[in-house]
Structures are given as structure tokens and as C-alpha cells.
N, C-alpha and C positions, 0 to 999 in steps of 0.2 A: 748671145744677145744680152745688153745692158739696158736699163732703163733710159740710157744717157743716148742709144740707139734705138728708139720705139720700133717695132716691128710694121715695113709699108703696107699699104691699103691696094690690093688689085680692084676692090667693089666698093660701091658705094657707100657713105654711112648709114649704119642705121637710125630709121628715125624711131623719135622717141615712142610713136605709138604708129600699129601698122595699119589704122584707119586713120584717113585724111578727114580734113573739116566737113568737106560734105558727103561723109559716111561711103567713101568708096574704099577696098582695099588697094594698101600700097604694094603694088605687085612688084614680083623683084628678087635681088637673091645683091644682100648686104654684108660689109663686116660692121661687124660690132654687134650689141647688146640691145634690144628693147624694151620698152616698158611693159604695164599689165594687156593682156586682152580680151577685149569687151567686146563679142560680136553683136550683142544687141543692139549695137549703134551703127551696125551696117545699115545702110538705103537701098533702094531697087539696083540693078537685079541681084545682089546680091541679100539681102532682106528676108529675114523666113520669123515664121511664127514663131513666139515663144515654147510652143507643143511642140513644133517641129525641132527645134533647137535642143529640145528638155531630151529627145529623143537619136541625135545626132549628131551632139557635142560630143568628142573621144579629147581627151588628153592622158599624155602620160608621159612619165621620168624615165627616161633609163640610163644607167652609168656600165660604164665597163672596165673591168681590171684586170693586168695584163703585169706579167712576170715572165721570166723562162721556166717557170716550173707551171702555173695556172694561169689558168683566166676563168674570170669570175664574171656574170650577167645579171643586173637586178632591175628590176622594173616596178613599178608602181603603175596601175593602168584605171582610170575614169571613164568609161564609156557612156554617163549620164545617167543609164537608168541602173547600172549597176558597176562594180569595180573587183579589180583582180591586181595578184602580185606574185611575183616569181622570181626566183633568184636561185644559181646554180655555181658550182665550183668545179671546174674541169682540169685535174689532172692531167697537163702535156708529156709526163714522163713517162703515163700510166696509160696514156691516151683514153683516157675513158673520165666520165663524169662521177665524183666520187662524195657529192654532197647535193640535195637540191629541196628547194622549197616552192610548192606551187599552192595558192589558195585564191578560190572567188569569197568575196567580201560582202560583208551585211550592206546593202544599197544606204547611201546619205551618211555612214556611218563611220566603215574601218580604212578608207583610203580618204585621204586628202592631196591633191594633186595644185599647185600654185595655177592661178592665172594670170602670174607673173613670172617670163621663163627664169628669172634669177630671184624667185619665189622657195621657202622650205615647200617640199612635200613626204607623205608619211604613210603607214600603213599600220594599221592595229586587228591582228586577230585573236581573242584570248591570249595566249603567252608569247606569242611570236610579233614582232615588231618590227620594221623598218622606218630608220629616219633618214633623210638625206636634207643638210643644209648647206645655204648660199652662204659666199662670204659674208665675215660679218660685219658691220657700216656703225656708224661714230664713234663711239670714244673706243671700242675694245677692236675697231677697223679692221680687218686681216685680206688679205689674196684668196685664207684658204676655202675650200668646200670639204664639206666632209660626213659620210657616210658611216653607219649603224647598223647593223642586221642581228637579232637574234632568232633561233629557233630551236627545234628540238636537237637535229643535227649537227647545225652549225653554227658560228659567229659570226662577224666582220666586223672591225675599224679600220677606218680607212682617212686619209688625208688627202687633198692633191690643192696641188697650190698651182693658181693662176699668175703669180707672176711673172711679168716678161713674158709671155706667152704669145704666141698668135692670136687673129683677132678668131673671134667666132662670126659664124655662118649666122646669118639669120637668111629666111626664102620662105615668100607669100607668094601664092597663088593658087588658081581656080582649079575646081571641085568637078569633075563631070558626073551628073547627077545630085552630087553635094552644093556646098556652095563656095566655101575658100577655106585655106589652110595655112597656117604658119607655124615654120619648125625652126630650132636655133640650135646647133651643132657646135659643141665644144674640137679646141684641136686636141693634141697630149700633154697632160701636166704632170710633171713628176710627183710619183706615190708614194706615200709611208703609211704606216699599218701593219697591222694583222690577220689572216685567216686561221681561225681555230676549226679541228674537223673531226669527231670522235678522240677527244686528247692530244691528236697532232698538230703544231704549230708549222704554219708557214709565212715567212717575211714577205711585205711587201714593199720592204725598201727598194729604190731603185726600179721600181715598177714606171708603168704609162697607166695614167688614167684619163676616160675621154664622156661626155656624156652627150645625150639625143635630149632634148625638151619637147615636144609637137601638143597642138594646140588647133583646132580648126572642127570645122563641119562638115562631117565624111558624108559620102553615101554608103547604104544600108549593104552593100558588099563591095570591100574595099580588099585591095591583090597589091601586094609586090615583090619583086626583087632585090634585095639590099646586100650592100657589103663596105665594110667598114673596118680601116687597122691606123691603127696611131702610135708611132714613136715620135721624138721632143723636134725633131728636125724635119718628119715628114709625116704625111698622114693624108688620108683621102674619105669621102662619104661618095656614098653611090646607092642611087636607086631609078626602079623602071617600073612602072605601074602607073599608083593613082595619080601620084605627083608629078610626072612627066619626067624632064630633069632639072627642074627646080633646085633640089639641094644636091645637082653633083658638083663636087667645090676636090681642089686639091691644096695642101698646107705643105708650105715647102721655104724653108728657111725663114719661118717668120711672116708669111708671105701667103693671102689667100688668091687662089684664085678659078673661075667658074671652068667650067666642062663641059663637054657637050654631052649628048646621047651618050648612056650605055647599053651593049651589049652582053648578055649573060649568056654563054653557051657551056652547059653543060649537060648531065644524063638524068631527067627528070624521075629515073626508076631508078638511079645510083647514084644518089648525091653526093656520096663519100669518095666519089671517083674524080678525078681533078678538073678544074674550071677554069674557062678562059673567059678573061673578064677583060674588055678593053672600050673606049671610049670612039666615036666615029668624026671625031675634031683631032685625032690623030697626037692627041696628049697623054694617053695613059694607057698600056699593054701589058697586063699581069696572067702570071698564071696561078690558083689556088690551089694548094695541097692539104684538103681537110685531114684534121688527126680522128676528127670525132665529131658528135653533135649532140644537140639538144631538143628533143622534139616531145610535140602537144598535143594531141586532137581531140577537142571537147564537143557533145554534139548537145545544146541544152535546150532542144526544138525548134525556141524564134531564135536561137542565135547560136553559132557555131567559129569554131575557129580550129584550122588545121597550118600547123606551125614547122619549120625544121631549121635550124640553126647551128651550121658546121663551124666546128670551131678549127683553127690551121695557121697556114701561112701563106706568103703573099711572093711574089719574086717575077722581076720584070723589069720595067722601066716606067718613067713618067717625065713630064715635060710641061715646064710651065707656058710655052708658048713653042710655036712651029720649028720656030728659028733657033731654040735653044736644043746644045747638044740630050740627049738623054741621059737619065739621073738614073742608073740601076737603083735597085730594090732588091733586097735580098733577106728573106725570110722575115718579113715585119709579120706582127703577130695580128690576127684578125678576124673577123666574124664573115659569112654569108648567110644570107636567110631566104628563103623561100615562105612567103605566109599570105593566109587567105583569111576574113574576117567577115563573115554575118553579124552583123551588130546593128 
């Protein structure tokens, strides 16, 4: 792909803000980019108290890094009345997790989360640090985004450049028991960087890097199903739960485009046991082979979260439309998640 061949549009553009003039949101699942978001200027029925809001605003960052030796998960997390961050280093040769960072955050303080998805976000806990920035705009201009992490254990730099790139996901819509939500999903950009890991050095030349933005007003127990792998040519987001299927989208030559329903079937008491993950629009039929995962359960009385995130690969087919032949898949590197949130 050249810039001289811009990558086509299956969805609509994004608009620049995904509340319209008379305060309704713009429901939908777009390519492109949007501006900041200000839910206090929703109108009925979507319209809630400032208290209510102060109490059921979640946003959070997360990016993903992906080599044939690691994949790395970092997140930055806002839930309003308080914030949290975690980030993990998962050895695929070793199949096992071999670095990781979990910490809840001083409330108003050590997380800063944009409300702009193409916004810096950031995390400070005494010596441990997370920065993640957007490209950068007028005179020093660049594609890239790029990523920070120190802590006791480990490090990370990281780079990934959005040029020529697929368009990004953006997908608003409604909350049951909440009120509305908007997420903007990056495809894969190619990685350069570093992981430092107890004096071990690992490359991330040659890596996929992909990120999640989400932004909205949940309700007070929010569930879902997610799975997500990104190489430069192809790439998928999928989820079943709060969001319905708002953001299942597929990236495939450049090229977004929506999905239907998915189906997650696998062994709720063996998640490391393989997954058959496929869509009911008859576009996408994967099987997952977890190597390993990454799991959570905090129980902090009013709020809780119980988390599991296999980390694997992906092998199957997909299809941009009915008619088109299927496009194998074979071994794309990629996350499932199984998580449940009291917040």
C-alpha cells in the first residue's frame, strides 16, 4: 500500500464529534478518527447527572505488542472514582508470562486517560511510569505513536507508525443500564523498539502493534467476551457482551469492514483449551490455540473485577463479504479475554 493508493472505506466517515447538534449520540460503527468526548452534552434519553456520570465514566488505553517471540499488554484504566494499570510481557517460546506490572492508582491523581481517542495518556506510581503518545502535529508532524513503560521489573520502548495504514474503527452505541459508549480501534502498524526484562534484551523490530481507546458510560456490572490479533495485511476485533456487536469490524488489505454477531464457544473451566470463535454473517471462522494467559481477580468490596486473558494464535478463514472466496489465516498472533467488572 502507497500513499499514492489510500486504503478504501467499507464504513462510514467518521464524524468529527460523536454527539450530534441536538445532543443525541451518533450511533454507528465508522472508519476514521474522532474528536474529543464530552458526554455532558448529551440530551434525553441519553442525559444523566453529573453524580451519575462522576460515578460511571470508565475510559481506558490499551496497546498491544506482538513479535514471534512476545506479546506484551499495557493498559491504562479511568473508572471515575478511581484508576488502575497493568502491563505484562508473555514469553511465546517459554509459553509463560515472564514480566508483569499490576497497580490501582491514587484516585484524580496517577492515571491520566485522554478524552480525546488520539489524546496522550499516562500513568505515575512512585517510580513506575507509563506514557503512551499520539502522533505528533505541526511543525515536528510525524505518523508515529509511541509507548514508555518503566518499572521495577521491566522496561519498554516502543514505536509503531500509522502510515498508510488501514483506516481505524470508531463504534458508538447504547448502554443497557448505562447510557452510550464509544470505542476507536487501531488495525496493525509496524513496531520498532525495545523490551528490557531482568538484563534480557528483546527486539521489537518487525513486530505488529495495535491499540483499543474506549470511552463511554457503563453500567455498574459490565461482562465480555473479546478477541483480538493484528498482522499489516489482516486483522479482526471482536466482542460479545455490553456492546453487542458494535465493534466487530475485520481489516483486510487495507480495507475495513463490519461483522456480524460473534460466537465464543469454549470451556468456561479450561480456557487454555482451544476456542472456536466465528461470526453468524458467515465472514469469519477461527480456531484459537492459547499458549498461556494472563489473569486478575480483585475483590475491593464496592468493586470488583475478575479477568483471564489468553494469550495464542488464531487459524482459520475470514471473508470480506459472502461472495468472496475465503482468505486462510494461519497462526496470527492474538489475545482472548473473558472479563467481568463491578465498577
Amino acid at each position: 500500500m502507497t500513499s499514492a493508493q489510500p486504503p478504501l472505506q467499507k464504513l462510514p466517515a467518521a464524524p468529527d464529534n460523536v454527539i450530534d447538534g441536538s445532543g443525541q449520540p451518533r450511533m454507528g460503527r465508522y472508519a476514521g478518527q474522532t474528536g474529543a468526548i464530552d458526554w455532558s452534552q448529551l440530551t434525553a434519553p441519553f442525559s444523566r447527572s453529573k453524580v451519575w456520570r462522576r460515578f460511571h465514566h470508565k475510559r481506558w488505553q490499551y496497546v498491544a505488542l506482538s513479535t514471534p517471540e512476545l506479546l506484551c499488554g499495557i493498559a491504562i484504566v479511568d473508572v471515575g472514582w478511581t484508576n488502575t494499570a497493568f502491563a505484562y510481557v508473555f514469553d511465546r517460546q517459554q509459553g509463560k508470562q515472564i514480566a508483569s506490572f499490576s497497580q490501582d492508582g491514587i484516585p484524580g491523581m496517577s492515571a491520566s486517560v485522554s478524552h480525546h481517542p488520539g489524546g496522550a495518556s499516562r500513568f505515575r506510581f512512585f517510580g513506575s511510569r507509563i506514557d503512551y503518545l499520539p502522533p505528533a502535529v505541526g511543525a515536528t508532524a510525524d505518523n508515529k505513536y509511541r509507548l514508555s513503560l518503566q518499572c521495577d521489573e521491566f522496561s519498554i520502548d516502543a514505536e509503531f507508525d500509522a502510515e498508510n495504514t488501514a483506516p481505524q474503527l470508531l463504534a458508538v452505541g447504547p448502554i443497557v443500564h448505562g447510557s452510550v459508549h464509544a470505542t476507536q480501534k487501531s488495525p496493525g502498524m509496524p513496531l520498532t523498539g525495545e523490551v528490557h526484562v531482568d538484563g534480557q534484551r528483546f527486539d521489537l523490530q518487525g513486530g505488529v502493534a495495535s491499540f483499543d481507546y474506549s470511552n463511554g458510560l457503563l453500567a455498574r456490572n459490565t461482562e465480555w467476551r473479546w478477541a483480538s490479533a493484528h498482522g499489516l495485511d489482516i486483522g479482526f476485533n471482536l466482542q460479545a457482551g455490553y456492546f453487542g456487536n458494535q465493534e466487530n469490524v475485520l481489516w483486510l488489505d487495507g480495507q475495513l469492514h463490519a461483522l456480524g454477531h460473534v460466537r465464543f464457544d469454549y470451556d468456561l473451566k479450561a480456557p487454555l483449551a482451544p476456542w472456536h470463535i466465528y461470526t453468524d454473517d458467515g465472514l469469519l471462522d477461527l480456531q484459537f490455540m492459547p499458549e498461556g494467559a494472563r489473569r486478575e481477580n480483585k475483590n475491593m468490596l464496592i468493586a470488583a473485577t475478575r479477568y483471564i486473558q489468553p494469550i495464542g494464535s488464531f487459524s482459520g478463514w475470514v471473508k470480506p463479504d459472502r461472495q468472496a472466496p475465503p482468505r486462510p489465516v494461519e497462526h496470527l498472533v492474538g489475545v482472548t479475554e473473558e472479563h467481568f467488572s463491578r465498577w
